[in-house]
Every structure is written in C-alpha cells, then in structure tokens.
N, C-alpha and C positions, 0 to 999 in steps of 0.2 A: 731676272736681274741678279747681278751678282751684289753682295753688301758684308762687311766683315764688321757688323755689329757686335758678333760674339766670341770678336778677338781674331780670328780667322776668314777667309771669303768664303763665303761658301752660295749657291746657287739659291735664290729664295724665286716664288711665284705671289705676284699679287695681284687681286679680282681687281680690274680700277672701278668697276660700280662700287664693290662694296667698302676696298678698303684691307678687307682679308689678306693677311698673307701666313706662308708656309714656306718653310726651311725645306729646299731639297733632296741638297748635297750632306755629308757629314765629316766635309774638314776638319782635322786637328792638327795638320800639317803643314800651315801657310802657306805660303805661294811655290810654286812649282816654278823654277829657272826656266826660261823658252824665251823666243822672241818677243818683245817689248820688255819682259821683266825679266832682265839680264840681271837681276839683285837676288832671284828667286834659289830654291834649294835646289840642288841636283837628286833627281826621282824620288822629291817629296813633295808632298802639297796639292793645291787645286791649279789646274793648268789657267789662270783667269781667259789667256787669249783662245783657248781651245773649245770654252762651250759657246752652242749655235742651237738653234732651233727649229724641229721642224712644226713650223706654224699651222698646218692642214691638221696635225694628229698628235699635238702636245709634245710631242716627246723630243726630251734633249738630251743632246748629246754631247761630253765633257772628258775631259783626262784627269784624273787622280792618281796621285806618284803616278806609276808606269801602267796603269790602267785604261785602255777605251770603253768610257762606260756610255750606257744609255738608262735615262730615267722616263719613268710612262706614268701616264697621269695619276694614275690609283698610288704611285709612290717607289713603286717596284723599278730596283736597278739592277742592272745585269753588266757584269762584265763581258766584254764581246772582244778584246782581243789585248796582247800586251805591246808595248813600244818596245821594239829591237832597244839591246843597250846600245850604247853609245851614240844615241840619236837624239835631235834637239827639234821640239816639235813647235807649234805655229797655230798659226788660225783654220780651224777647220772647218766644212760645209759638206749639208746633207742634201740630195740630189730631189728634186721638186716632188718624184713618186715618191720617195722614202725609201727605197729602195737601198739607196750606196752611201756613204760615210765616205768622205775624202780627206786623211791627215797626212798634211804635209811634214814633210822632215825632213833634217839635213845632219849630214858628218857633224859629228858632237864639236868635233874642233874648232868649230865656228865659233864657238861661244866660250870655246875652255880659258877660260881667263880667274883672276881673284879679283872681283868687282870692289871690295873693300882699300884692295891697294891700285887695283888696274883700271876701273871705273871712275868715268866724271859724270856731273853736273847729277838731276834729281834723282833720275832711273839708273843709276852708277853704269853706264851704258861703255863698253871697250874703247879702251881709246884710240885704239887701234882699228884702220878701215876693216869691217869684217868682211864685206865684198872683197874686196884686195887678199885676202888670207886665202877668202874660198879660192881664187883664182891662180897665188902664186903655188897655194898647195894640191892643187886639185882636187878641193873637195865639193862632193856630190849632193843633192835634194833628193827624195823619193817622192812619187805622186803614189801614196798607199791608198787604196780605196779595198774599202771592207761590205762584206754583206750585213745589212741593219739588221737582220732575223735572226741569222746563224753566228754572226762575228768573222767569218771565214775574211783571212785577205784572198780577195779576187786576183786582184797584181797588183805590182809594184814598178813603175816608170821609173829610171833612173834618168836623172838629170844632172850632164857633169856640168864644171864650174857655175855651181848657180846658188845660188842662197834664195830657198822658195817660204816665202808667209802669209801669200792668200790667195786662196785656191775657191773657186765659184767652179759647179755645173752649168753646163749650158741649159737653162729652162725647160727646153724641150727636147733636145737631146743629152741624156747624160753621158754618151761616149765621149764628148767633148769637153774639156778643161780647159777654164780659164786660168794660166799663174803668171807671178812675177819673178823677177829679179829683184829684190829689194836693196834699198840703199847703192845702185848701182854706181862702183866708181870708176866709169866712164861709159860714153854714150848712153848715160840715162834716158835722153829723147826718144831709143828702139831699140833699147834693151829692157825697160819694164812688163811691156806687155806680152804674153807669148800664150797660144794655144795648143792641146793636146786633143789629139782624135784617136782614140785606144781603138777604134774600129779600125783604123789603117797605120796606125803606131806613127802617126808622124807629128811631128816638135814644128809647128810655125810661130813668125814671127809676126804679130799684127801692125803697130806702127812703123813704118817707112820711111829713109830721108822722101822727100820730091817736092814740085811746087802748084802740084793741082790740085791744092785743098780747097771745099767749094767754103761756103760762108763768109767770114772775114775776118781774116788773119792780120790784119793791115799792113800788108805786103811781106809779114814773115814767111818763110817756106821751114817744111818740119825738116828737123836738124837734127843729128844725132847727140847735139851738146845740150839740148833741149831740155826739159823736167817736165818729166810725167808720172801722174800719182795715181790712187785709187777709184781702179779700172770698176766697172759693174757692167752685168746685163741687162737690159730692157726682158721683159716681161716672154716678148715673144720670141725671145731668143737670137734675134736679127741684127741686135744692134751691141755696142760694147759701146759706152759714155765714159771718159778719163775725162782730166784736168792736168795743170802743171803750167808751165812757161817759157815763151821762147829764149832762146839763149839773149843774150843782152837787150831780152823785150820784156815787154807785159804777161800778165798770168794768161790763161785762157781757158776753155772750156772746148771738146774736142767729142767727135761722134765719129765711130766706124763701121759700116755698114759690111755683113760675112759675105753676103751673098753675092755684093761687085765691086770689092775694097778698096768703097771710095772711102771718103774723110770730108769732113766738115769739123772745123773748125772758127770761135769766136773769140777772137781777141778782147779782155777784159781792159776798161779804159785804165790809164795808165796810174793815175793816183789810186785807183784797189788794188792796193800792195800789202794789203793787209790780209797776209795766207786763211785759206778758210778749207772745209773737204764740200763736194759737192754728193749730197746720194740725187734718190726718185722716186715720187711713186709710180703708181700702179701706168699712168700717162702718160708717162715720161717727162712730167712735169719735175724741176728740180726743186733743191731746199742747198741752204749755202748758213755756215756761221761763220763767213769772214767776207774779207773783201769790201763789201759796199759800206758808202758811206756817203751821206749830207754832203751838198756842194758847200764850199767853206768850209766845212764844220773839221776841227782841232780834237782830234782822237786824241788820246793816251797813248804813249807810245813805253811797250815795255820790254827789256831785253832779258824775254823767257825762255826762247826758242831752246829746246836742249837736244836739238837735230845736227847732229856735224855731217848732213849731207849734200846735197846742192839747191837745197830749198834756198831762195832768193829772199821768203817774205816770210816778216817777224808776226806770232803769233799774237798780233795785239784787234785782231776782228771783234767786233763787239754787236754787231746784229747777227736776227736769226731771221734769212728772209726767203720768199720763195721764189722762183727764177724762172720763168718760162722761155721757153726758146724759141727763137725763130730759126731754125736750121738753115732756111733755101735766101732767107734774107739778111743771115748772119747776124742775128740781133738778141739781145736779151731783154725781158723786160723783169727789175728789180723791185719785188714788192714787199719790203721792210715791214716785221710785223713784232719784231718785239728787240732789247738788248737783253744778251743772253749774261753780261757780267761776268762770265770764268774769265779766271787769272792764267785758264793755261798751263798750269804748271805741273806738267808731268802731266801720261799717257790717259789717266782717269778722270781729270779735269777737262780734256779736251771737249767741248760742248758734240763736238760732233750727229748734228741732227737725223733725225730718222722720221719719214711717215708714215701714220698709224698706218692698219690695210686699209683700211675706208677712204684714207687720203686726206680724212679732215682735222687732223690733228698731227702738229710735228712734237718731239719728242728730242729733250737735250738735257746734257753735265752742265753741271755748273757747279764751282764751288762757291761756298758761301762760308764767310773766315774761315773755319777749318776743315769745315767737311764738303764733301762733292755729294748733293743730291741730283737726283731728273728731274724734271722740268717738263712742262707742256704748254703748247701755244694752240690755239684753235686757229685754225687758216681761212 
C-alpha cells in the first residue's frame, strides 16, 4: 500500500494477520508529476500511479524520480532501467510469469503545463483537453516493456496520437497488451480499448460500432459517442470486462470475448446513475462502489466529480456491492454488502474496490474527515 505518513508516500507492506508493517520505498521527494497526479514534481518523487505488484513472488515494481526500480521481499531494490527524458509515465503492469515490466509513456507535452496557474478543481488537472493536444500535435505513447531480471528494454511500441495510462498483459499470453486512450475527446465508445500483439506487431481495436450485442442493451447498439472505462482481463485470458454508457442512455456493464468478438452487454437500470468502477475476481464474479441503490431510497447527491471528461454520472455511489452476472441472460444480480462513505474527493478517496485472491474478502478507500484509510468487507 502506498501511505505518506512520514510526510511523503512512500510504498509500506502490511502482514493483515498480524498487523506488522514495513516502509519499503525511501521517498524524500514527494510525488512524482504523471498521470492522475498532474500537481506532482517533474523527475522527482515516488510515481504513486506507477507501483504494481507481482502477487506470485512479492516483488514490486515502482518509479522513483526517473528510475524503474523493483523491490524483493528481503528489502533489496535494484534499479532496472531509466525513463527517456521528456516522457510522462502512467500505470504500469507486470506480466503473470514475472517475466516483463510494461511502462507506459507518452510525449512530455502532454502534460507540460503550470498546474498552480493552468490547473482546476482538487488534482489541479489541465484545463485544457489533454487528448485534444495529443491529437492536434501529434504526440505519441510508448508501450516500453523491460526484462524484470536484467532491466534490459526489450522494445518499445510507438503509438501515435494516443495518450496511453493503463496497460494489462494478457494472463496467459504476454505478447499481448491490453491499452487505452484515456480521456478520449471523441469517439470514446471505440476508441478506449485497444490491443497489442508484439508477436505480429499489430494495433487492434477491441470495441466496435454494431448492433449484435448478445445480453441486454435495452435496445442500445454500441456507438462510438458511447463511454467506456476500465477495461480488465478475466483470469484465462479470453475475456476483456469494461463498463461506461450509452450515449444518451443508462450505464452499463460490457464483456468481449478474443476468441469470436462477440460482446455482451447489460444495461444498468436507469436511476444507477450513480458512477461506480467495476473490477473481479478470480470467477468473474464482479464487485461495484457505485451505482446501486434501495428502491425509493434518497441518496446524497454531491457535486465532487473533478473529471471534465464525458462521464455522465456524479460521483455520489455509497455502496460496496458484489454483482454477479448473467451474461447469456443479460442480467445482474446486486448483492449490497456494506456503505463505503467516501466523499470521493480526489483520485485517493476513490473507494475503488478490489477482491482479496481468495475472493472472500473485498477491499476499499474511503476517507474518514480527513484522511483516506482501506477498508475491508467479508463477502
């Protein structure tokens, strides 16, 4: 977990049977500028959105100023490679073997701004579309993927007009990458999703306008004015889960299958307007912190949102619940299990849930008056 107890963030580990915990990172830098933390220093500090974990063999992997480092459970860190200057790095992901290190970057320009006079609301976030820059300037992403033993970069995928911030291996094939377009301003509906096959170098696009999505859409067809968010893999690597909304519709929840790219899609009822992220576990069972809510029942309604993208729905979700699906029958079944109380406010508050591996436990932000602890719920 990340925690800036001691003035700084720095990466801490805690045993949850005992309680135990241990610093580490050894930040004295503050926050590193990148994606989400557009407030942050230029190639100084702890990259907050850059550490990831490989869960099989402890070790994590993070950016400090312009360092790719990896930390191993005995404590031992090793620098394994440096960020090109002028590049603005992102969320990064370590490939199931352990094997590969995948950091995303883009053209510095992206981001080159003075947040103190150029930035609004909490994350002092450009006010200016940063999609739109990448596009009128042409500026580029890299898919950098490194070797986790040696540090070597392997290759570098250039991606023009694209502004890329999250990058997944395919579970079982790591030639393959999952990325986005973030914040895309226009055609967000199939322009989010996109994969990379470094075995045959070729850039697909996963979501598609058409109107033969199986589940139920309730009579939407995917639309390229559409909103679509935080894509993930299923387990066996077959499937890629998003969320987002039809254009002048309801939210929804969406499934694509690599192997014969169909789609399945379930329209969420129309009063859960209340934005929420969906992950999974190990089942493909989901977990949701927004959206559902009590028939009748009179939410809080609060105007937190500090996204100037084409998200539709205000960050006022107040359950943490688990979601099973019915794919073939287009159906969710909504099983409320606790209120998670974040205010939302800014990218750290976000409750944004996770399932233990075991599955039996989900995991969530919340703040509480001024600070953002985690949070655990037993499912």
């Amino acid at each position: 977990m990340i925690s800036d107890r001691d003035g700084h963030p720095n990466v801490w580990m805690r045993d949850l049977h005992t309680g135990d915990e241990r610093m580490i990172t050894a930040n004295t830098g503050g926050i590193l500028k990148s994606y989400v933390y557009f407030a942050g220093v230029q190639d100084k500090g702890l990259g907050k959105a850059s550490v990831c974990l490989d869960p099989h063999r402890d070790i994590i992997y993070f950016i400090q100023d312009d360092k790719i480092c990896k930390a191993e459970p005995d404590g031992k860190i090793t620098v394994l490679n440096i960020v090109p200057d002028h590049r603005m790095t992102a969320f990064t992901h370590v490939s199931d073997d352990g094997k590969l290190l995948c950091v995303p970057m883009t053209d510095g320009r992206c981001l080159d701004f003075d947040p103190d006079t150029e930035g609004s609301g909490l994350d002092k976030r450009p006010v200016y579309d940063i999609d739109g820059r990448v596009q009128e300037e042409n500026l580029s992403s890299y898919l950098c993927v490194y070797d986790t033993a040696t540090g070597e970069r392997l290759y570098e995928k250039r991606v023009p007009k694209c502004w890329i911030t999250h990058v997944q291996f395919n579970p079982v094939n790591p030639d393959i990458i999952m990325f986005n377009h973030e914040w895309s301003s226009f055609d967000c509906g199939i322009r989010r999703i996109w994969l990379y096959n470094h075995a045959t170098d070729e850039v697909t696009r996963v979501r598609t306008e058409g109107e033969d999505t199986l589940g139920d859409t309730c009579g939407y067809p995917r639309r390229a004015a559409d909103w679509v968010c935080h894509e993930m893999w299923s387990d066996d690597g077959n499937f890629i889960i998003y969320h987002g909304g039809y254009a002048d519709g309801p939210a929804m929840v969406g499934r694509y299958e690599l192997s014969t790219h169909r789609y399945w899609e379930i329209a969420l009822p129309e009063e859960y307007n209340a934005y929420g992220h969906f992950t999974m576990d190990h089942n493909q069972i989901l977990c949701c912190d927004g959206y559902f809510k009590f028939t009748d029942e009179q939410k809080p309604v609060r105007e937190n949102s500090t996204d100037n993208g084409p998200d539709p729905h205000k960050k006022d979700g107040e359950y943490i619940s688990r979601v099973v699906p019915d794919w073939d029958k287009g159906k969710l079944e909504w099983i409320p299990l606790c209120k998670h109380k974040s205010d939302w406010l800014g990218q750290d508050a976000h409750p944004h849930p996770i399932y233990s591996h075991r599955g039996d436990k989900i995991y969530f932000n919340a703040r509480t008056d001024k600070d953002v602890e985690v949070f655990c719920v037993e499912v």
